[in-house]
N, C-alpha and C positions, 0 to 999 in steps of 0.2 A: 471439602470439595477437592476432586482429585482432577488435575488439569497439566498440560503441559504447553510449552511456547517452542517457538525457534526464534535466535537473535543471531542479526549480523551485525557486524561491526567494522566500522570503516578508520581509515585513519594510521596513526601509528602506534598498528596492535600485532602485529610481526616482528621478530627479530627484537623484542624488548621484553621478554618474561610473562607474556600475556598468557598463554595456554596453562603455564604450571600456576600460573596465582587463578585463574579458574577452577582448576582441578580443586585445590586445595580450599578456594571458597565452599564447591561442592560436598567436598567432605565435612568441611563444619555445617553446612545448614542439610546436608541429609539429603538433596535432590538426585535424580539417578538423571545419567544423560549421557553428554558427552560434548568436548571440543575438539576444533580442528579447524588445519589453516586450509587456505581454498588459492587457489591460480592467482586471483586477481591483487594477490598480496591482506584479503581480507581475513576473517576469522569469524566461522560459524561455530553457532552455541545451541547446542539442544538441551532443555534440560524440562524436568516431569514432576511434580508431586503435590501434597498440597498448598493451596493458596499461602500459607502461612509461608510454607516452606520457602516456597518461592518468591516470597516478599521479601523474608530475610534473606537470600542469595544474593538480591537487588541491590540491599542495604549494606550487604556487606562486603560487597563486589568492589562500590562507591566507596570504599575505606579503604580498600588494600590494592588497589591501581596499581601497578609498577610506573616507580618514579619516574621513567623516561616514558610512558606512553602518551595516545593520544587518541581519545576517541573523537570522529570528527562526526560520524553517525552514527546513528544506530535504531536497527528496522524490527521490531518485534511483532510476531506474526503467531497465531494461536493457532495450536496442532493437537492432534491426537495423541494419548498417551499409549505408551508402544509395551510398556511392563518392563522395563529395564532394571534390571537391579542393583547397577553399579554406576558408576562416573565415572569413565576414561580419557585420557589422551588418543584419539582415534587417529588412522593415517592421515596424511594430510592429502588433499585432492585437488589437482588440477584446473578444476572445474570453476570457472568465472562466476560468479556471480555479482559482485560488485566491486570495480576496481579503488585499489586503496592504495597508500602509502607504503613504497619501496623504503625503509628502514637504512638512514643514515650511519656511518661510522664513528661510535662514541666512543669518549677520553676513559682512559681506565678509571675507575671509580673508587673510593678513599677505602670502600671495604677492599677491595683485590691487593689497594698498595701496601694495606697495612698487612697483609699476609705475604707479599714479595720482602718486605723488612724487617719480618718477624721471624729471626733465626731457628724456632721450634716450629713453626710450618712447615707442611710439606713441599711449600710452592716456592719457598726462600730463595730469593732471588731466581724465581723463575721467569724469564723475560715476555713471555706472552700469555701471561696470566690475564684472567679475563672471567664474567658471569654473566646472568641473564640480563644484568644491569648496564654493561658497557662493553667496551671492544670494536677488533671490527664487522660490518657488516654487507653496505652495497660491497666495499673492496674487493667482498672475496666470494658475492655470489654468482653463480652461472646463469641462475633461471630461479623462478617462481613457483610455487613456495617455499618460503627460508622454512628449512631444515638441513640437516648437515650435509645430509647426501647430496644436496645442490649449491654446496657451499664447497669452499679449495679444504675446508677441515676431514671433508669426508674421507682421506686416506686414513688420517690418525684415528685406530680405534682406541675404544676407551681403556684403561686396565681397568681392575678388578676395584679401586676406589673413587676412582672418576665415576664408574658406571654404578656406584653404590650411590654418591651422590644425586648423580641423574636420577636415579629411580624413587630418592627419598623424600616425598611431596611435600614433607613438611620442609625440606633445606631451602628457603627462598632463594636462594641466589641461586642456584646451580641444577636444581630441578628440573629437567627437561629443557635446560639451556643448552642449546645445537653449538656454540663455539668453545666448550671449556676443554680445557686439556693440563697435563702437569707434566713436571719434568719427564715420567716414565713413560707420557705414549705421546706429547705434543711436539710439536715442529722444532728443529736442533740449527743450532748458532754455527757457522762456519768464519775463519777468516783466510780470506788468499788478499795475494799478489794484486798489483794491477792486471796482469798478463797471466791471472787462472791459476796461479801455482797454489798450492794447499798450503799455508802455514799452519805446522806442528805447533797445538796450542792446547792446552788443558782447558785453558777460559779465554775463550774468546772476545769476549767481552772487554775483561780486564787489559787484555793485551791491547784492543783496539784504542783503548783512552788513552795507554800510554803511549801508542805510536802517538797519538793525538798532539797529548803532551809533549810531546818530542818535537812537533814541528810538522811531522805527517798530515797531508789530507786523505780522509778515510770517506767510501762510501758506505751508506747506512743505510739499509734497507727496512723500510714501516710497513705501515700500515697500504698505503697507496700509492707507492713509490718508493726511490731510494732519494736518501738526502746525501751533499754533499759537507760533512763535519769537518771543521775546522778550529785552529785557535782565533779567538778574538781580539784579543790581548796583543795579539804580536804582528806588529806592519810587515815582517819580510814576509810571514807567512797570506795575511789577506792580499799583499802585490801580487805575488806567485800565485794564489787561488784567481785574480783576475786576467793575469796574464792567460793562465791557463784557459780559463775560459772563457776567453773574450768578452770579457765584460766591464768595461773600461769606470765606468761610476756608481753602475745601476744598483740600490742599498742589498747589501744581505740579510736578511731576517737574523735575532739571534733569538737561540731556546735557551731557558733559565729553567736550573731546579728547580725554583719556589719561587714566589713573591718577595720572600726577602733579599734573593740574588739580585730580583727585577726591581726591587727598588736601589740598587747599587747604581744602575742604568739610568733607568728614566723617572721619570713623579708621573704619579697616578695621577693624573687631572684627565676628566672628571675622574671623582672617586669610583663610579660604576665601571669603569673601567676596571676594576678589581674581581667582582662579578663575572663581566665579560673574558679578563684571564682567564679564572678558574670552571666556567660555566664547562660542560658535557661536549660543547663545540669546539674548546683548543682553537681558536682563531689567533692568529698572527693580529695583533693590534700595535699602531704607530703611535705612539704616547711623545712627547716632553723627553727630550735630553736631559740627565744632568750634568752638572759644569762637570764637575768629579768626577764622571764616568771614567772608569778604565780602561772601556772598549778605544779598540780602535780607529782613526778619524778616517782611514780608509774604508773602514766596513759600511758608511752611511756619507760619502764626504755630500758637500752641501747642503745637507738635512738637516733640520730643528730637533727634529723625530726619529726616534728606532723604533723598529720592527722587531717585538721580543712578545716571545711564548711560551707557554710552560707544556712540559712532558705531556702526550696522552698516551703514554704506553707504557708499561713496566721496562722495556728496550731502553727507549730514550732515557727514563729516571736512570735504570742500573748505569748509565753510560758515562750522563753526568756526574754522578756520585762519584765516579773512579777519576773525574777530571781534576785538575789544581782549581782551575777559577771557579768552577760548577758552574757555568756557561760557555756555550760555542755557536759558531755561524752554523748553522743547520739551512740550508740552500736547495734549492732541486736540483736533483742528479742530471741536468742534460748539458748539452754543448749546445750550442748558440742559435738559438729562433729554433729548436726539435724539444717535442715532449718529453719528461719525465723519463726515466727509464724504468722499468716495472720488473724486469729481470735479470739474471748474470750475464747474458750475451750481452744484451746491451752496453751494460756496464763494461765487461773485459772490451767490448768494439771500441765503443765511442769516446768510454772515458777513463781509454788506457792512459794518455798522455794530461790528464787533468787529477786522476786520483792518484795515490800511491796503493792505499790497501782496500778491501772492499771486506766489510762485515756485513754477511747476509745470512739468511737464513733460507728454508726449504719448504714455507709456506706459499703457494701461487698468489699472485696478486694479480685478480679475474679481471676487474673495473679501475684502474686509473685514477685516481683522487688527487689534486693538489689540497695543501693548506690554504683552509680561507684565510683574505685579508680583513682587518678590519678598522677605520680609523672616526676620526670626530672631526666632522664638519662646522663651523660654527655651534659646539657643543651638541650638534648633533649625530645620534650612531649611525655610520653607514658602511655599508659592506665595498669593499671593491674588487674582491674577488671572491665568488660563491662555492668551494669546494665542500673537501672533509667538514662535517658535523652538520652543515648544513644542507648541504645537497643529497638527495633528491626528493626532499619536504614538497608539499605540493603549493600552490598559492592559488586561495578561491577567487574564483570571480562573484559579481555580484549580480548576475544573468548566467543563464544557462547557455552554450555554445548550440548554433544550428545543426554541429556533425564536427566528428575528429578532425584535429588542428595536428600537423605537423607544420613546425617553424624552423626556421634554418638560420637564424641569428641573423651576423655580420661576417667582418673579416678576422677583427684583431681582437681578441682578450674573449672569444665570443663564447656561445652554448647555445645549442639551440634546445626545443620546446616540444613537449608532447600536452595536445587542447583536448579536455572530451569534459561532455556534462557543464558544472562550472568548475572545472579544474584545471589548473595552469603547470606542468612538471618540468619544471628548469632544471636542464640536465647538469651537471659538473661544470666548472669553467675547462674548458679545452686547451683554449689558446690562440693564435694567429695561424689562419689557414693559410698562408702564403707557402707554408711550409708542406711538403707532401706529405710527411711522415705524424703530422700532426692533422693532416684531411684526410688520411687514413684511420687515424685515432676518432676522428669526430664522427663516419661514417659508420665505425664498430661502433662506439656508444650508440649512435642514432638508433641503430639496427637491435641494440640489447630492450632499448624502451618500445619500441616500436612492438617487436615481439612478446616480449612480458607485460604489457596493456593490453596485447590482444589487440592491435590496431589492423583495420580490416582499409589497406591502401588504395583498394578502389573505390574508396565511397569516402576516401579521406581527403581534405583539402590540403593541399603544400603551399606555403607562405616562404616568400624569399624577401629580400632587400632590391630595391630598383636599379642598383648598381652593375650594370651589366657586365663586370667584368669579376664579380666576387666567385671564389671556387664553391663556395656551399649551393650556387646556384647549379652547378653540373650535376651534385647528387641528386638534386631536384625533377631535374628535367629525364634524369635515367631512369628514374620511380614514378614518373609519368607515363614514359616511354615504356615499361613494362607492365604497368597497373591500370593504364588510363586515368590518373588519376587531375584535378583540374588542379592549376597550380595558380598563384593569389599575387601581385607585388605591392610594396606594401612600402612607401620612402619611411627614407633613416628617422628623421629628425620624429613625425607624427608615432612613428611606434615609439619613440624615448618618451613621449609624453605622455601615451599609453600605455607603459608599462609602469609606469608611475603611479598612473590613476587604478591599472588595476592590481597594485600592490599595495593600494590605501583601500582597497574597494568599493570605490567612485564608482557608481552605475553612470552611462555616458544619456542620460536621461533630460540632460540639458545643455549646455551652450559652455566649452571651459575652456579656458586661457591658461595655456602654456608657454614655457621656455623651454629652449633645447639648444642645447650647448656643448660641442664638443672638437675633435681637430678636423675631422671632414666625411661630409656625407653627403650622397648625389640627387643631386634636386631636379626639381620639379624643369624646372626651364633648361638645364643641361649643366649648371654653373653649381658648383660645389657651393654645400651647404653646412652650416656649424655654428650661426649666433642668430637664431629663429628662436620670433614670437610667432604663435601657432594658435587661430582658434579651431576649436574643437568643436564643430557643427555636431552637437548629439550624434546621433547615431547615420548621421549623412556625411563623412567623412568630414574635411580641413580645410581652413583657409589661411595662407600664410597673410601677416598681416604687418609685420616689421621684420628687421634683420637689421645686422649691422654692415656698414658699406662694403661692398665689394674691394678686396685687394688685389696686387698683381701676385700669381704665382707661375715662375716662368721653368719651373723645371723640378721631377720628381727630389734633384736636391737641396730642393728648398726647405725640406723639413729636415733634415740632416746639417746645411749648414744655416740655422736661421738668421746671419748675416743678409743673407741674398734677399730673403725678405724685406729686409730694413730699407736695401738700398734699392729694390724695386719700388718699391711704396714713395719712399726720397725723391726717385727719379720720376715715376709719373705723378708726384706733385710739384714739381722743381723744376724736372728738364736736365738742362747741365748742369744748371748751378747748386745741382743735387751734389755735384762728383768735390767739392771744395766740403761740404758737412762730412758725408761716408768717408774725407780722409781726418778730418777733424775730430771726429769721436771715435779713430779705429776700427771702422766697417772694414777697412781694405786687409789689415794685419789679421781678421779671422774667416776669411776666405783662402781657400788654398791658393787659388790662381791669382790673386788681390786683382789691382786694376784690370787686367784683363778680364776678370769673370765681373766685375764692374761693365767694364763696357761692354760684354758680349751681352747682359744685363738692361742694359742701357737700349742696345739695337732688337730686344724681342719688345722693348716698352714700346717702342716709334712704331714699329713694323704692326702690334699687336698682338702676336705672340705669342699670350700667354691668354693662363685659367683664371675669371672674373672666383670671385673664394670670400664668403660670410663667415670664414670661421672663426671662431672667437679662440681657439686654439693654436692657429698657425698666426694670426693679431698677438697673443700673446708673446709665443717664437720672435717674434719679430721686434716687441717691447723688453724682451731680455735680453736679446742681441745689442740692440740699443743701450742699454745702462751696462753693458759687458757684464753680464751675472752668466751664460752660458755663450759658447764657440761653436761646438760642435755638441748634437744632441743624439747620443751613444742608445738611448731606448727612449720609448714611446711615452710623452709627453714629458721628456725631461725639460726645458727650457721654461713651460711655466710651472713645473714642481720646485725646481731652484727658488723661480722667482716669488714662490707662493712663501718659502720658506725664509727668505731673504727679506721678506717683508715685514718692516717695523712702522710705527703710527707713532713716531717722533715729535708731532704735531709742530713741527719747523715749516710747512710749505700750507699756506692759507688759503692762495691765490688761483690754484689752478681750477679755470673752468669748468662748468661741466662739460660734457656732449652733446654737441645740439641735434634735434630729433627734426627730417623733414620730410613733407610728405610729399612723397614722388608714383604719380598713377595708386593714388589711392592708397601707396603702402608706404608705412611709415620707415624712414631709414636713419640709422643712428651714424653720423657722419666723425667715425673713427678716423679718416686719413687727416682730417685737417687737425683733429686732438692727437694726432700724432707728431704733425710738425709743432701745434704748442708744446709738445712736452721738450722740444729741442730749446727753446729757452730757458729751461730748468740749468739744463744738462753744463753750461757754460764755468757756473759756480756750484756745481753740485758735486760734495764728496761722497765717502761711503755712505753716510746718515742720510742725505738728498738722495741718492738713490733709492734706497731703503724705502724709505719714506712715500716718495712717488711712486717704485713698483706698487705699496699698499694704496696707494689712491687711484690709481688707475686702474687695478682689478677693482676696487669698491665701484667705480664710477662703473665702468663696464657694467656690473648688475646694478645699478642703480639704472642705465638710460635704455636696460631690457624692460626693466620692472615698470619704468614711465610709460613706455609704449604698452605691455601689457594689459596696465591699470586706465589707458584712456579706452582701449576693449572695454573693461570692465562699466567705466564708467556710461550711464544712462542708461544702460540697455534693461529690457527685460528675460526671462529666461534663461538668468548667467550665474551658475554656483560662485560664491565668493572665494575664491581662491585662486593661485595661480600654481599650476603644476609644474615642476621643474623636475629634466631630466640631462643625460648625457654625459659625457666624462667629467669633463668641466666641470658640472656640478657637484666635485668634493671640493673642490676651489672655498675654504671659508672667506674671502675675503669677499670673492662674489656674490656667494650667495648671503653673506651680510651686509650688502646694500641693495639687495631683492628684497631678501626681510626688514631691510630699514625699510625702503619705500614701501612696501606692504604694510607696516605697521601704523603707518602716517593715513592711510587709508583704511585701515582696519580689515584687511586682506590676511589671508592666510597663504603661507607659503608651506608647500608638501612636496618632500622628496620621498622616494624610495625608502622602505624600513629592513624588506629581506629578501630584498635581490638589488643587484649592482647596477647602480645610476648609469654605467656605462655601457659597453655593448654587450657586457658577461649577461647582462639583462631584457638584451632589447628582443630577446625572441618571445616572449611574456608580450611585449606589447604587439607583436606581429601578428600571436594567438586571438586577441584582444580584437584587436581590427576585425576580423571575420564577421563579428556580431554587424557589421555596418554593409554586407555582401550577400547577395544572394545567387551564389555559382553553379 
C-alpha cells in the first residue's frame, strides 16, 4: 500500500541538526518527500511510499534524534501521494503553522573541541568552530527561520570544503548545518587598544593571554556579549578591575579549562554539580570554596562560594590554554547598572578606562545573552539567572491560555514573557530597568519575540506589575496606546508563587498555599510587600493570609546603608533609649552622618514618616547590620548574601525563641520586631562563632514562622493540594528554606521551588502570564 503523510513538529527541532538527520533517515528507508523549517520556528515533514517504508522511517527517525533536540509535539495528518521521486532539504518558509521553540545557544561540543586540538585538522585551533550539534544560535539570529541567511553567519560564504561538507548527507555533524565555517571563510580574531588602535599581531589570541598574563584586563568578545578577562591570581590586578568598574565587592565569576582547574577552586558538592558544569548550558555555578584555593580573596570577598565555569567556545578554551593558571575572572563587559556591551563601539566608549585591550572578532551579535547562574539551594538546583543555554526554552503550562500573553516582568534582574496556547517563553535575563540603556535593550528583545511568534497586539493581553512607578509599565501602556490593546496588573508577590506553580505544572485547580519572599514589592494596601503567606483561591485570584510585621523604612537609603534600618526598628520599639544600644553595638560608626542620621531617624519615627515594609529582605539588611557582617550594601541583596554565607550551626546558642505568630483582623502576623530586640541579648557576649551561629538561626527561624502560618492554611480545610509553593529572591536563601522544609516535613508537606526559571524576578513574568487564566478581559 502506497500512502503518504505530513508531520509537524514542534519543540526544539530548529537550529539543532534536525533537517540533515531527516534527510538522511529518508535515504536509508527509501521514502520520497521532503523537509523544511517553517516561520514559526517549526519543522514540516512530508514524506510518501510504502506502509512498510514508512514504518521504518518512524523507527528510525526515533534512533537517530540529534542529541540536543526536542520534540515537544507532533501532528501527523494523511495526505495524497504526490509521485515524488527524491527526498530533499526544501527552502524553508515563512509560513506559521505551529509556533515552536527558538533554539538556545550551545557549548561547543567534545567532537568540534577535539578537531580545534588536533594539530592535523583543518580547524586547529580555529576559535569559532562549531556543528549541527553546538554553538551559537538565538545570539546571532535576526528573524525566523534559522537558516544562515537569517543568522549574523550569512556574510561568510562557504569555500569549496565547508560546502562539500554541507552537501554531504551522510557527514552528521555538518550536513546542512547553517553555522559552520573554518579558518578560510569564518569570522577573523582582531586585537586593539582600549582607544580602537589596531594591534599588529599574527595571533591574536596568543598575544591576548599574554597581555593577560602580564597584568592586563582584556575584553573578550563570545558568544552574547563581551567579557571582561582578567588574572585571578593576582590582588593588584582584581583591586584595579574593581576600581575600575565600580564594583566595590560584588563576586566575579571565574572560567576554568576543565574540571580539574575547577577542582583546584572549589569541591563539587553535590556531585551533580559536575553534570551541570559540563552539561550543553555552560552555566556559571556557585560551588564550595577550597581552603587551598589560589584564587584571589578579592574576587569573591565574603563568600563561601565561587562562581566557576567551563569554556563553551573553542575562543574561550584556545585563550585559556595560553594562560599560566588556565583560569580567569571572565565578568560582563559593562560599567556600572548598563548592559552587556555586544559590540566595538561600546567597548572603545564605555570601557576605554576599565579595559586595557580588547580581543574581538567580526561576527554580529544580533540578541544579547548573559551567562546563566546557577547555585544549590538546600541541596536543591536552582537557577538565579536564566540566560545563554537556557533561554529561550519554552515552559508548558498545564491549561491552555485564553489568548496571547505579553508580560513585562518587574524592575531589577527582570525578563519579561511571551503567553500563547500553554506555552510560557521567558525571554533572557535583561537586567534592572532603572537604567535606560538597559529599557532600551528589553524593548528590542520584547519586540524580537513579539515579532517572530507572530503575536498579533491587538487581541493580545499586556500584563504588568502594580507598582506604579516600574519603567516596563511605559512600554505597556505605548503598545496599548497604538494597538488597543487591554492591559492586566497583576501584584509582585502572587505572580512569584505562580510562576512557581507553573514551572512545576500545578494546574491552579484547587486552593494552594504559598510563600513569597523577597527585598520589596508593592502591595495590595499601599505598604511594601516581601515575607507573604499567599493563598491561592484556584482559579479566583489570592488572599493574603500572613506576612511578617511591618518595619520602619524611612528613606530610599535604607537599603544602601542597612544600618538605618536597624536603628529604625531600635527606635520605634525603644523610643530614646533605642539611641544608648545603636551606640553600643556600632550602628552610629556605619552610617555616614552617625548621630545625626540617628536622629534625623529618630524624628521621621515620631512624626511617622516613613514606609510600613513586610520584607523579609530589607529584615534581613537590618539583622546583618546588627551583628556587623555588612556596612554598606554595594549590589542588590548583598547584606543577606554575606549573612547567608557567614552562617554556621555551631550549635552553642539553645535558647533563642521562636517567633510568635498573631492574629490581627483575621491575618496572621509573624511578630519580627520584638525577635529582634531578643536577639540584642545574644549580642552582649557574642563573639565571631555567636554571631555565626545566630545569623543561621534567625534565617531558619524566619522560614520556619512562614511555614507555621502557611501549614495552619493548610490544616483542616478541604480543597487544598498538599504543598506549599515558595517563590522570590529570598528563596535561594538555604537556610530559609530549610526550615520551610523542616516544618513541612513535620507535617508531611511538600515544599516546591522553581526548577527552570529564576525564583526571583528574572522569573516572575512566567507567573504574570499564568495569572491570565484567572481573567476574563
Amino acid at each position: 500500500m502506497y500512502r503518504a503523510v505530513r508531520i509537524f513538529l514542534v519543540g526544539l527541532v530548529q537550529g539543532v541538526g534536525f533537517r540533515p538527520t531527516i534527510n538522511r533517515v529518508a535515504k536509508i528507508t527509501g521514502v520520497k518527500g521532503y523537509v523544511r523549517n517553517l516561520g514559526g520556528s517549526e519543522v514540516e515533514i512530508f514524506i510518501e511510499g510504502s506502509q512498510e517504508s514508512i514504518d521504518r522511517f518512524f523507527r528510525e527517525l526515533s534512533r537517530q534524534l540529534p542529541p540536543y533536540s526536542l520534540i515537544d509535539e507532533i501532528t501527523i495528518i494523511s495526505d495524497e501521494p504526490r509521485g515524488l521521486q527524491s527526498f530533499e532539504i526544501m527552502k524553508s518558509s515563512r509560513e506559521l503553522v505551529n509556533r515552536s521553540m527558538i533554539p538556545p545557544d550551545i557549548a561547543i561540543c567534545d567532537e568540534c573541541l577535539k578537531e580545534v586540538l588536533n594539530p592535523s585538522d583543518r580547524r586547529y585551533r580555529y576559535p569559532f568552530n562549531s556543528c549541527a550539534w553546538c554553538g551559537p544560535r538565538y545570539s546571532m539570529i535576526y528573524s525566523l527561520p534559522y537558516d544562515r541567511e537569517n543568522t549574523s553567519m550569512r556574510k561568510y560564504k562557504l569555500c569549496r570544503k565547508c560546502l562539500d561538507e554541507y552537501n554531504d548527507v551522510y557527514n552528521v555533524r555538518r550536513h546542512h548545518a547553517q553555522g559552520i565555517s573554518c579558518p578560510e571563510d569564518g569570522p577573523r580574531l582582531a586585537l586593539y587598544t582600549s582607544d580602537g588602535k589596531l594591534v599588529d599581531s599574527s595571533d591574536p589570541l596568543k598575544d591576548a593571554a599574554k597581555l593577560i598574563d602580564e597584568g592586563y584586563i582584556v575584553a573578550v568578545k563570545g558568544i552574547g556579549g563581551f567579557h571582561i578577562a582578567a588574572l585571578a591570581t593576582d590582588d593588584d590586578v582584581v583591586l584595579m578591575l574593581r576600581k575600575r568598574k565600580n564594583r566595590p565587592t560584588k563576586p566575579f565569576a571565574i572560567m576554568c579549562l576543565n574540571l580539574d582547574i575547577a577542582s583546584r577552586l572549589v569541591y563539587f558538592v553535590p556531585p551533580s554539580s559536575i553534570d551541570l558544569l559540563t552539561s550543553p548550558q555552560r552555566p556559571i555555578v556557585l560551588l564550595p570554596k577550597r581552603h587551598d584555593s589560589p584564587v584571589s580573596r578579592y574576587v569573591s570577598p565574603n563568600m563561601d562560594v565561587e562562581g566557576v565555569f567551563l569554556p563553551y567556545t573553542a575562543l574561550h578554551y584556545l585563550l585559556l590554554m595560553e594562560t599560566r593558571d588556565k583560569f580567569l575572572i571572565m565578568t560582563s563587559a559593562n560599567i556600572h547598572g548598563e548592559p552587556m556591551c555586544i559590540d566595538d563601539e561600546c567597548v572603545f566608549t564605555k570601557l576605554r578606562g576599565v579595559v586595557d585591550y580588547v580581543l574581538t572578532h567580526d561576527r554580529e551579535i544580533v540578541n544579547r545573552v548573559d551567562d546563566s547562574v546557577v547555585r544549590y539551594t538546600d541541596g536543591i538546583q536552582v537557577i538565579l539567572r536564566r540566560g545563554r543555554g537556557y533561554a529561550p526554552k519554552w515552559i508548558r503550562l498545564p491549561i491552555d491560555l485564553k489568548r496571547d500573553v505579553v508580560a513585562f516582568g518587574a524592575e531589577l534582574q527582570t525578563a519579561g514573557a511571551i503567553g500563547f496556547n500553554d506555552k510560557v517563553v521567558l525571554m533572557p535575563y535583561i537586567g534592572d530597568l532603572d537604567n535606560v540603556d538597559t529599557l532600551r535593550d528589553f524593548e528590542k528583545t520584547l519586540w524580537f519575540f513579539i515579532n517572530n511568534y507572530s503575536i498579533d497586539l491587538s487581541k493580545t493581553l499586556l500584563v504588568i506589575d502594580k507598582h506604579p512607578l516600574y519603567a516596563s509599565r511605559e512600554i505597556a501602556y505605548e503598545i496599548r496606546k497604538k494597538y488597543g490593546s487591554n492591559i492586566f496588573e497583576v501584584q509582585h508577590h502572587y505572580a512569584h508563587i505562580l510562576s512557581t506553580l507553573a514551572d512545576r505544572g500545578i494546574d491552579l485547580d484547587e486552593n494552594i498555599v504559598g510563600i513569597a519572599i523577597d527585598g520589596v514589592g508593592y502591595g495590595d494596601d499601599g505598604n511594601i510587600w516581601g515575607g507573604e503567606v499567599i493563598l491561592i483561591q484556584g482559579r479566583n485570584g489570592y488572599r493574603r493570609c500572613g506576612h511578617l510585621e511591618y518595619i520602619p523604612i524611612t528613606s530610599d537609603r535604607d537599603s544602601i546603608y542597612p544600618a538605618r534600618i536597624s536603628s529604625a526598628i531600635l527606635i520605634s520599639m525603644l523610643g530614646s533609649e533605642a539611641y544608648n544600644i545603636i551606640k553600643k553595638f556600632g550602628l552610629i560608626e556605619r552610617l555616614p552622618y552617625g548621630e545625626k542620621e540617628v536622629q534625623a531617624i529618630h524624628n521621621k519615627i515620631i512624626m511617622g514618616d516613613y514606609i510600613r515594609c513586610s520584607s523579609i529582605g530589607r529584615y534581613l539588611d537590618a539583622v546583618s547590620a546588627l551583628l556587623g557582617f555588612i556596612t554598606y550594601r554595594s549590589y542588590e541583596g548583598e547584606p543577606a548574601i554575606v549573612m547567608e554565607a557567614m552562617s554556621k550551626n555551631w550549635n552553642r546558642i539553645r535558647d533563642l525563641e521562636p517567633i510568635e505568630i498573631r492574629l490581627e483582623d483575621g491575618v496572621a502576623i509573624a511578630k519580627t520586631l520584638n525577635y529582634f530586640i531578643d536577639i540584642l541579648g545574644y549580642l552582649d557576649r557574642a563573639d565571631l562563632m555567636a554571631k555565626q551561629e545566630l545569623a543561621f538561626r534567625i534565617q531558619l527561624e524566619l522560614g520556619k514562622v512562614l511555614a507555621r502560618i502557611a501549614i495552619n492554611e493548610l490544616k483542616g480545610r478541604r480543597n487544598m493540594k498538599q504543598i506549599i509553593a515558595v517563590g522570590g529572591g529570598a528563596s535561594v536563601n538555604t537556610y530559609i528554606v530549610r526550615g520551610i522544609r523542616e516544618v513541612g516535613a513535620e507535617e508531611d508537606i511538600e515544599v516546591i521551588l522553581p526548577r527552570r526559571i529564576p525564583p526571583n524576578d528574572g522569573g516572575i513574568a512566567v507567573g504574570q502570564v499564568y495569572a491570565t487564566i484567572a481573567v476574563d478581559i
